[in-house]
C-alpha positions in Angstrom: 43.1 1.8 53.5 41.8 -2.0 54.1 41.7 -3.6 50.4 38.6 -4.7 52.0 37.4 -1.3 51.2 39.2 -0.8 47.7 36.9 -4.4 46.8 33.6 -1.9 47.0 34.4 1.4 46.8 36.3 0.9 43.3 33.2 -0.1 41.7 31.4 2.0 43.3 33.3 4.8 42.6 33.8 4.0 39.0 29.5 4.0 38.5 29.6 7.9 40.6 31.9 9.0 38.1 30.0 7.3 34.9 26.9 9.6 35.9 28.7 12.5 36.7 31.0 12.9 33.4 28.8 10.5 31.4 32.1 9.8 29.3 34.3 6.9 28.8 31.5 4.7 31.0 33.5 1.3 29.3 36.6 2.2 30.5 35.5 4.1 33.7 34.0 0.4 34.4 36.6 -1.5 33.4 38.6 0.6 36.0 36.7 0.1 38.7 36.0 -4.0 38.6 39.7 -4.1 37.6 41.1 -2.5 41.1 38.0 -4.4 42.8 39.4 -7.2 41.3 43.3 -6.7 42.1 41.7 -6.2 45.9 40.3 -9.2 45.8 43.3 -11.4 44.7 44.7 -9.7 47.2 42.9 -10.6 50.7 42.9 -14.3 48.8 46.6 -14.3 48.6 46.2 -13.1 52.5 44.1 -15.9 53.0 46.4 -18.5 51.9 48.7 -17.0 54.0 46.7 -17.1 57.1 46.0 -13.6 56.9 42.6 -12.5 57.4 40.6 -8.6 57.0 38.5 -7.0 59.2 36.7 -3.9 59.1 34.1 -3.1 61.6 31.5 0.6 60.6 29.1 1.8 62.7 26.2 0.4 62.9 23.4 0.1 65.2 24.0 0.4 68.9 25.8 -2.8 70.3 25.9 -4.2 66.5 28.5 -2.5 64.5 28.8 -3.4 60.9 31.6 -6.1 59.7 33.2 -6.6 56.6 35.1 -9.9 56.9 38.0 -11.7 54.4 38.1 -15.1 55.7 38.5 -17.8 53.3 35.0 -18.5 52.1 34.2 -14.6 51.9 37.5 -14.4 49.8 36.9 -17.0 47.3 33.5 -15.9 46.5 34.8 -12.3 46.2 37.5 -13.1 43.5 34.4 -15.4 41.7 32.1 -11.8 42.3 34.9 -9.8 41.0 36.2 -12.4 38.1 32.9 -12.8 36.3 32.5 -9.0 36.6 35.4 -8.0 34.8 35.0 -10.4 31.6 31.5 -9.8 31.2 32.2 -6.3 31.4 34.7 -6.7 29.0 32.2 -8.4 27.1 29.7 -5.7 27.5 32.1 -3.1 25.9 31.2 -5.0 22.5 27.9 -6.0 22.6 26.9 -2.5 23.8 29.0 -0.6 21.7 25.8 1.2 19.4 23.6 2.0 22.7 22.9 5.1 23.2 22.5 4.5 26.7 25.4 2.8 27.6 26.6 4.9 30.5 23.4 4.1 32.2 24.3 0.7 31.9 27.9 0.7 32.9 27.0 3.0 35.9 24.4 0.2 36.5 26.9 -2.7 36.1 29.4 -1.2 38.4 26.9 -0.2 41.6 25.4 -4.1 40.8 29.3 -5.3 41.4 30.1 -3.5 44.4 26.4 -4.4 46.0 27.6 -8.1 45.3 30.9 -7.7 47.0 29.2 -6.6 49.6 26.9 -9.3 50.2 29.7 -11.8 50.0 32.4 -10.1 52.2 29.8 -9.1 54.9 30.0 -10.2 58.4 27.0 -9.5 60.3 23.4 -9.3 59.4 22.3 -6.1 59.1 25.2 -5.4 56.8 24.0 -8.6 54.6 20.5 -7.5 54.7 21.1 -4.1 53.0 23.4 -5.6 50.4 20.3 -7.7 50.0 18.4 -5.1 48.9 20.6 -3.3 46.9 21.3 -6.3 44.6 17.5 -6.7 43.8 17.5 -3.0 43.5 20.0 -3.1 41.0 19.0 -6.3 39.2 15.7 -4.5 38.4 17.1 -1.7 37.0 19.2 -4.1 35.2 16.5 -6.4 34.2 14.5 -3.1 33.1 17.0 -1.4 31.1 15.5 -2.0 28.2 12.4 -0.2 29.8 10.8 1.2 25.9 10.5 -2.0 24.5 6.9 -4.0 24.9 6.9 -6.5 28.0 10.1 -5.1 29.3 8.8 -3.5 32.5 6.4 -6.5 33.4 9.9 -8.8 33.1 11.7 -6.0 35.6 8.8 -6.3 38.0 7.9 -9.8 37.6 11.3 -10.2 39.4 11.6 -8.1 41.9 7.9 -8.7 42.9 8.8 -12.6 43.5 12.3 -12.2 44.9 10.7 -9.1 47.2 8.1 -11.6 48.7 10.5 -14.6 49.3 12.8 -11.4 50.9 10.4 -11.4 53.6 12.2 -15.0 54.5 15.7 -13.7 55.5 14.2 -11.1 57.3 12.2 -12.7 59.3 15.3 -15.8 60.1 17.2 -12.7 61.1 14.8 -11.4 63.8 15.0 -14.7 65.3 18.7 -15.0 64.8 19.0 -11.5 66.8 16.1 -11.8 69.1 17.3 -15.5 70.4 21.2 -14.4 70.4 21.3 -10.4 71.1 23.9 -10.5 68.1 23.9 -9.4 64.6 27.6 -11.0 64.0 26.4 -14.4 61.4 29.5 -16.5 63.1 27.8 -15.9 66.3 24.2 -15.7 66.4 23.0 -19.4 65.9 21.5 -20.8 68.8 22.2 -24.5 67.9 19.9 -27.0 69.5 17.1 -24.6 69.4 13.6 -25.0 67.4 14.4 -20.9 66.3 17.2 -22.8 64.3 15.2 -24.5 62.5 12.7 -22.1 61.8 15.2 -19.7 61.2 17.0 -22.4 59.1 13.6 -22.6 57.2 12.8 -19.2 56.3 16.7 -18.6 55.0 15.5 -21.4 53.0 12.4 -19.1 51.4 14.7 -16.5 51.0 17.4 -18.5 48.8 14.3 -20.2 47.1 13.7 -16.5 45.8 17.0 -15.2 44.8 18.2 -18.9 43.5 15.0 -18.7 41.6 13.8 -22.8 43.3 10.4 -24.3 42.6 8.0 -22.8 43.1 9.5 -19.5 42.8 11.8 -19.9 39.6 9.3 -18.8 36.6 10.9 -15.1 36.7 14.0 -16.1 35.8 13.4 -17.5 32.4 11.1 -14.1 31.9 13.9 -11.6 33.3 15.6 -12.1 29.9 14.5 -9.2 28.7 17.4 -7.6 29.9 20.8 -7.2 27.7 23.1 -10.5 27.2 25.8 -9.2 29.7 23.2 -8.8 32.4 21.7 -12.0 32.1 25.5 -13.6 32.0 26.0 -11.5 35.2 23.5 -12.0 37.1 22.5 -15.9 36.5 26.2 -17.0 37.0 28.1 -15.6 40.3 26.0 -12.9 41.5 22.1 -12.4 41.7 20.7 -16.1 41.5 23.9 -17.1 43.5 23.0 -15.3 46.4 20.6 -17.5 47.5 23.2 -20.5 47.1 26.0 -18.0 48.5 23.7 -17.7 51.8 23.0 -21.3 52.5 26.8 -21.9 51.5 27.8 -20.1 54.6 25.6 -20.9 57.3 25.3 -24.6 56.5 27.0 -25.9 58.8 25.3 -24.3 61.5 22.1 -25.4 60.0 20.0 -28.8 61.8 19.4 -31.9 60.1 15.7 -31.5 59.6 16.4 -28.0 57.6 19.7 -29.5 55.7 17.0 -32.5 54.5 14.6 -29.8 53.0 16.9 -27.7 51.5 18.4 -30.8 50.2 14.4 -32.1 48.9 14.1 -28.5 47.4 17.0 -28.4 45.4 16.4 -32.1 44.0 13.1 -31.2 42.9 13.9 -28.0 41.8 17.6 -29.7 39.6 14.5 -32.2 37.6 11.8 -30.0 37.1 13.7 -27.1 35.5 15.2 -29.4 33.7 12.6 -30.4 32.1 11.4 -27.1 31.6 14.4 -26.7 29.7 14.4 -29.5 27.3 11.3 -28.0 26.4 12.4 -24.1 25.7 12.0 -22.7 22.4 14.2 -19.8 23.2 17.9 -20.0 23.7 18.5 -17.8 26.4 15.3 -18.7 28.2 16.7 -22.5 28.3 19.8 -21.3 29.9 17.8 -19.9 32.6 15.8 -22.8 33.3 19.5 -24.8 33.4 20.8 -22.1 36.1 17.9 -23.0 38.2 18.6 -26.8 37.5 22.1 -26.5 38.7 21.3 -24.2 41.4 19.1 -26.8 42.5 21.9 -29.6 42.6 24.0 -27.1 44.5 21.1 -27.0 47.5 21.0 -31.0 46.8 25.0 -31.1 48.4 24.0 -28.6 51.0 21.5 -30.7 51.7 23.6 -33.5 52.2 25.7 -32.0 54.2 28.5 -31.2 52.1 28.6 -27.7 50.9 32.3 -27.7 49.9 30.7 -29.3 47.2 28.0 -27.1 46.3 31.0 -24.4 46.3 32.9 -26.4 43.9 30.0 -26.3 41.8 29.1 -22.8 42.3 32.3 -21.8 41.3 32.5 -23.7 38.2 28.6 -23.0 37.3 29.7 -19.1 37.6 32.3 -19.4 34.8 30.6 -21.5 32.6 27.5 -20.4 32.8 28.3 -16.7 31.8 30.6 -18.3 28.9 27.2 -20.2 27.5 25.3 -16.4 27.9 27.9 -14.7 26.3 28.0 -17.4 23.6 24.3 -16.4 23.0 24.8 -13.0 22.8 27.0 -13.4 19.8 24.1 -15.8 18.3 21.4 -13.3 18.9 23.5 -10.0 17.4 23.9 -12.4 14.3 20.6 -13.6 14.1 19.1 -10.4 15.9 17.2 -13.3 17.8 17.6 -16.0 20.3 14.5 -18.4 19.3 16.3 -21.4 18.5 14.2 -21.7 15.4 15.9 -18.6 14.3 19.8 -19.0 15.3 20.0 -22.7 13.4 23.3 -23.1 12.3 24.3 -19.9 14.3 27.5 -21.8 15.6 28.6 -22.2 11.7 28.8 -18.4 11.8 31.4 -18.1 14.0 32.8 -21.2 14.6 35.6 -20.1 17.7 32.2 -18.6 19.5 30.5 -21.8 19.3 33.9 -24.0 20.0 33.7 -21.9 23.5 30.2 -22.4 23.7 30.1 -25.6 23.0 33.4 -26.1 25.8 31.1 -24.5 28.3 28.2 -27.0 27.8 30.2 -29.9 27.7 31.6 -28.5 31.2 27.9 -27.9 32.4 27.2 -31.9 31.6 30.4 -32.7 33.2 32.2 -34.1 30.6 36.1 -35.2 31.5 38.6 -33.7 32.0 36.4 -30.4 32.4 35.8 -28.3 35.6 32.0 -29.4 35.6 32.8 -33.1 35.4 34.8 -32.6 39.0 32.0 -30.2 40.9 29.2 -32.5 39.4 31.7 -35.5 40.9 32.0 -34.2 44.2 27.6 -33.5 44.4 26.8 -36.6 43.5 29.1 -38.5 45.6 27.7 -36.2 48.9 24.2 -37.6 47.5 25.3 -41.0 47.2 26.9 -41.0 50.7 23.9 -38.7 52.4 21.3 -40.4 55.2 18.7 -39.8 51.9 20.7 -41.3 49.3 17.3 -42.3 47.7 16.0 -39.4 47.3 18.9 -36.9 47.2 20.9 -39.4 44.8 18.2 -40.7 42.4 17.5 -36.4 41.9 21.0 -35.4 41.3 21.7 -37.9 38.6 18.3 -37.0 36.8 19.3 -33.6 37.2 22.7 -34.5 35.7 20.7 -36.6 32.7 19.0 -33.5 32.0 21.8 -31.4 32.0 22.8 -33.1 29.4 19.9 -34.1 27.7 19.2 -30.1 27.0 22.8 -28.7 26.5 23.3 -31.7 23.4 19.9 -30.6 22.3 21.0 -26.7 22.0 24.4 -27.7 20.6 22.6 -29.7 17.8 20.2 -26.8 16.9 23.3 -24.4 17.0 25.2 -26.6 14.0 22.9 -28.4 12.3 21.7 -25.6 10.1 22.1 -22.4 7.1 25.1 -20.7 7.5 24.7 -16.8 7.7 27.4 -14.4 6.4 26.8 -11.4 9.0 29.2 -9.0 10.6 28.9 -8.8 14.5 29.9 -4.9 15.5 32.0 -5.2 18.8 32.9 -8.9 18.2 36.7 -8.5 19.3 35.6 -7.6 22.5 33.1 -9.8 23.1 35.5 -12.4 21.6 38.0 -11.6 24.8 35.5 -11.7 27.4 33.6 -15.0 25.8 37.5 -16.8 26.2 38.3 -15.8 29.2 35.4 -17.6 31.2 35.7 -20.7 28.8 39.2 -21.2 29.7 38.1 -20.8 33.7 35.4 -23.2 32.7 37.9 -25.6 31.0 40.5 -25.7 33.7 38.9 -24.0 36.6 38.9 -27.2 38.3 43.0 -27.3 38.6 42.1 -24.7 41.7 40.2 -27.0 43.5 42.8 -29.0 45.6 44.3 -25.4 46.7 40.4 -24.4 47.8 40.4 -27.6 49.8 43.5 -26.7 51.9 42.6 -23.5 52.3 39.1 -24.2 53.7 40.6 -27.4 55.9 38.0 -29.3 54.0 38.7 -32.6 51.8 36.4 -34.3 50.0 35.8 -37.9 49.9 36.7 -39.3 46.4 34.3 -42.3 45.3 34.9 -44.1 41.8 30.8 -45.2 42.1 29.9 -41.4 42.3 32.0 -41.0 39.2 30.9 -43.7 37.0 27.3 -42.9 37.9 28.3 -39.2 37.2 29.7 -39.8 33.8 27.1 -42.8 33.2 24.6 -39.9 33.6 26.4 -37.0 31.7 26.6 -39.4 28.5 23.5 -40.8 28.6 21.9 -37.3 27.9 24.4 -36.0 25.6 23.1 -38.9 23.4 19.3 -38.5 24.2 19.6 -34.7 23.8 21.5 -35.0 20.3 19.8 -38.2 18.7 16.4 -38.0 20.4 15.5 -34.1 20.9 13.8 -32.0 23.3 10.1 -33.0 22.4 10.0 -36.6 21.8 12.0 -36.9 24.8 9.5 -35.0 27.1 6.5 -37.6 25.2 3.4 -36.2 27.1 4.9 -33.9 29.5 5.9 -31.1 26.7 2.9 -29.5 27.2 3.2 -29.2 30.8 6.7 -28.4 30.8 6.2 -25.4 28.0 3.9 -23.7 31.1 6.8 -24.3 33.4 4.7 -27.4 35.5 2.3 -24.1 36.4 -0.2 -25.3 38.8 -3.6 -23.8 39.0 -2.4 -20.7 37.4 1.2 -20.8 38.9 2.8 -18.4 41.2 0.8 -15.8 38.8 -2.2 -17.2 40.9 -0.4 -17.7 44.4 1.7 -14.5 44.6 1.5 -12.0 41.6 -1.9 -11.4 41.0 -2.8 -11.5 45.0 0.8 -9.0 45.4 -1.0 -6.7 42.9 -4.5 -7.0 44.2 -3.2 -6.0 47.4 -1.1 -3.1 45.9 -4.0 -2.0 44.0 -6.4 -2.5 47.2 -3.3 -0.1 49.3 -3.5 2.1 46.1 -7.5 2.9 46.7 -7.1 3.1 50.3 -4.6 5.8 50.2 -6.4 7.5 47.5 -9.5 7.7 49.9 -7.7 9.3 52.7 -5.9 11.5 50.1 -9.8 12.8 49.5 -10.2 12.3 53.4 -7.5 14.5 54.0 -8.0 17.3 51.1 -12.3 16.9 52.4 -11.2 17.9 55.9 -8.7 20.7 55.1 -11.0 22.2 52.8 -13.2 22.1 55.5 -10.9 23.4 57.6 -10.3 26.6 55.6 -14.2 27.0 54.9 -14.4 27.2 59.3 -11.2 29.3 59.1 -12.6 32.2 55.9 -16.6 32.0 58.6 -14.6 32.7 61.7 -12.3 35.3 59.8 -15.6 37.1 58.7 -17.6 36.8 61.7 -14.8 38.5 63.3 -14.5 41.2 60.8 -18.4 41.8 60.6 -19.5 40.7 63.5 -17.2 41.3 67.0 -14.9 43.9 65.4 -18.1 45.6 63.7 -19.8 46.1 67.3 -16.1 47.1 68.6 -15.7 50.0 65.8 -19.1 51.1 66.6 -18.9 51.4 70.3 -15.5 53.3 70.0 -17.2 55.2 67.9 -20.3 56.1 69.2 -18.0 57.1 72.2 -16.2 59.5 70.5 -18.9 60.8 69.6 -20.4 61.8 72.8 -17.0 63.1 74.1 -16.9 65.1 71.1 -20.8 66.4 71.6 -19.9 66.4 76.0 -16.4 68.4 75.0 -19.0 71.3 73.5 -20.4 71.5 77.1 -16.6 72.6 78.0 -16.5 76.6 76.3 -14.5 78.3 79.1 -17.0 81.2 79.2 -17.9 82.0 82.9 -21.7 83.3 81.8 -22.4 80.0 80.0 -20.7 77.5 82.7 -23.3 79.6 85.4 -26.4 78.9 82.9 -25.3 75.5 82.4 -25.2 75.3 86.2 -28.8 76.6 86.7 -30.5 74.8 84.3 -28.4 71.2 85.6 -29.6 72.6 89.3 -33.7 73.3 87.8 -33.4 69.9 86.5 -32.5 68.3 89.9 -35.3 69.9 91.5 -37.8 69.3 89.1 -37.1 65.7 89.4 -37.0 65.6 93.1 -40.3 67.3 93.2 -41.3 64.9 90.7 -40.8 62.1 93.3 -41.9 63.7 96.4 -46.0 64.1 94.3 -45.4 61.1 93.2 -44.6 59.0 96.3 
């Protein structure tokens, strides 16, 4: 069998048997990711040796399904599969006392191999239903939670905005078809075409959903209502990438006028979250607004034309984002919270937890010689060297101010406070998977020459984008730690506490209009429910008249004719006695009656 296969099926299997046997979900889990994982490893080891996978399914006619291992798919399959297996890892700690816990496993595992299957697939139709499955999965996710107050509206919240920016990629990919006749991605872009462009466009919308990019990024600081594990999951290399993952791959075939407003998107996008997160209150809710920031500088070098580097940092984002989640998650069991009024001085309780948390966020600012300094490097300098330098460069480095502006600020809170003596059940686990990502997000960046020569890509090394880079990382370390979140923001904390809603926010713009509509659909088929029941009860009303009618009426009149005919054969069969003295009499008096009646007529006439 392909290991293209063994990439899916392993986790896949692995969540079948969780719900079937509902035993050993951890290590069931840890199974399957772990085989996904080996597969993985594999087709990239193929890949470095020129060795690519191919596996075409059926599919619809003339446009068979692909699963594809070239060098790209690879790399992000080992990130998918990588991030999996230490969160998971994680997870067998932190969800050691739920009772639930298959559920969530089961969960985990079908969210993995819907992932893998989004990055490894090769045509359209294939991507499109790894697509769903992902949002599918995240809300379940998201929702797991579902008894406790607020949950459900969290779950929904997302999958109602990332559903209606959905309508995006499949819409680009009914061009795509229609204007190529193929559903193979290498081969249906009809360059130096306006349905590029549009198509190019409405991609854009879909990533802006899934990457969670202004305007659509206020349900990813609500979807923590999930566990820890999911939110490290699913903000770091699977969920919110996708978006990123999508415009990753078909960049290149993407025109200039599209590159520039993905490029505007993500700049925007990189500030404004940013800002949003300097002025969080919760912990985990800041690290969501931070994905979306650095999400947002990755569209920034996709803009620019560069997305090697918006891989770089996609890859290094994936490990040290989930570090910083799974850092909170030890924070929160200790402090059973994660407002940053109440996990002050959390770091103090478990000082290795915090030195890895606190190795992630420096990485995030990109601090030297972490992996985030050399992924930030290789952004800014594709801003600095795009057509829009203004624009694109003047965003990324106040995106990279900000970075560090909120990740000294959480630091600060994290130390400077009580010390708490409270045992953390499951802590040796989470411990294990917590190091793992903070030594990829440490030295992660080693890999990057090896990605270049495998992709056939180098980037252009500038010493202006790194002083710049650096100028910018230190420059909000020290307004984040000395200044604060608040004081920082002056004026704009208000704003930025309501995530920059205007008039009402996509509440106003997509929620409330979604469920309006939903409710308006809900009415509507509740009337021709009552249409339907009205007319077969009249139906059966017709059917009982006509049934009776026939009964009382038509058979009634047939009954009595048969009747009354039996009747006068019985009274005419009397006539018949056999006797030879009656038959004569009966003659005679038939033959008097005759003549009486013809002498009747002949007076009469």
């Amino acid at each position: 069998m392909s290991p293209l296969a063994f990439v899916m099926l392993a986790p896949l299997s692995a969540a079948a048997l969780i719900l079937c046997v509902r035993r050993a979900s951890a290590a069931l889990a840890l199974l399957g990711v772990g085989i996904g994982l080996v597969a993985s490893l594999w087709l990239l080891a193929n890949a470095f040796e020129g060795s690519y996978h191919t596996l075409i399914l059926p599919g619809l006619p003339g446009m068979p399904l692909r699963l594809m291992s070239e060098p790209l798919n690879a790399i992000l399959s080992v990130m998918v599969a990588v991030v999996g297996t230490f969160v998971l890892v994680y997870a067998v700690g932190y969800m050691q006392k739920d009772p639930d816990k298959f559920r969530f496993f089961a969960t985990m595992s079908f969210f993995v191999a819907a992932m893998q299957t989004l990055v490894l697939a090769g045509d359209w139709i294939l991507l499109l239903a790894a697509w769903e499955l992902i949002g599918f999965s995240s809300y379940l996710l998201i929702g797991f939670w579902y008894q406790r107050s607020g949950v459900n509206v969290a779950a929904s919240r997302a999958f109602l905005y990332t559903r209606t920016a959905d309508l995006g990629l499949y819409i680009a990919v009914f061009i795509l078809i229609a204007a190529t006749g193929s559903s193979e991605i290498a081969a249906t872009w009809p360059t130096g075409s306006h349905a590029a462009l549009v198509a190019g466009l409405f991609l854009l919308v879909a990533a802006m959903g899934k990457s969670a990019q202004i305007p659509l990024h206020d349900w990813l600081m609500r979807a923590m209502a999930g566990p820890t594990p999911v939110s490290a999951l699913l903000h770091s290399a699977t969920l919110v990438a996708a978006g990123a993952i999508l415009l990753i791959r078909i960049s290149p075939l993407l025109p200039a006028d599209a590159l520039f407003a993905i490029g505007v998107v993500g700049g925007v996008t990189t500030v404004v979250t940013g800002l949003i997160a300097l002025a969080e209150h919760d912990l985990k809710r800041l690290l969501a607004a931070s994905t979306s920031s650095q999400y947002g500088l990755m569209l920034v070098a996709v803009g620019a034309g560069v997305p090697l580097a918006a891989l770089f940092l996609l890859l290094a984002h994936a490990a040290i984002k989930s570090s910083l989640f799974l850092g909170a998650g030890v924070f929160q069991h200790s402090r059973q919270s994660t407002r940053l009024q109440d996990v002050k001085g959390a770091g103090r309780d478990h000082p290795l937890v915090f030195a890895g948390f606190a190795l992630a966020a420096l990485a995030l600012a990109g601090i030297p010689p972490l992996s985030g300094f050399f992924a930030k490097d290789a952004v800014i300098a594709s801003a600095l060297s795009s057509n829009h330098v203004v624009v694109l460069g003047s965003l990324a480095l106040a995106g990279t101010v900000l970075t560090g502006a909120y990740m000294a600020r959480a630091l600060r809170i994290l130390w400077r406070g009580e010390r708490h003596q409270r045992q953390v059940a499951g802590l040796t686990w989470m411990g294990a998977g917590l190091a793992g990502l903070a030594v990829l997000a440490a030295g992660l960046s080693l890999a990057f020459p090896s990605i270049e020569t495998l992709l056939g890509n180098r980037l252009a090394e500038s010493a202006a984008a790194q002083v710049a880079g650096l100028s910018a990382a230190v420059t909000g370390l020290l307004l984040g730690w000395f200044v604060g979140g608040q004081r920082l923001l002056g004026p704009l904390a208000p704003w930025a506490r309501r995530s920059f809603a205007i008039a009402g926010g996509m509440d106003a713009w997509v929620a409330r209009p979604a469920m309006g509509l939903a409710k308006a659909c809900e009415r509507l088929e509740h009337a021709l429910f009552l249409g339907v029941l009205a007319t077969g009860r009249f139906a059966l009303a017709t059917g009982r008249a006509a049934r009776i009618s026939d009964e009382r009426g038509i058979d009634g009149m047939i009954f009595a004719l048969v009747r009354g005919t039996l009747s006068m054969g019985k009274r005419a069969r009397t006539l018949q006695s056999g006797l030879v003295h009656r038959e004569l009499a009966v003659t005679m008096a038939g033959v008097a009656l005759i003549l009486a009646m013809l002498i009747l007529a002949v007076v009469l006439y």
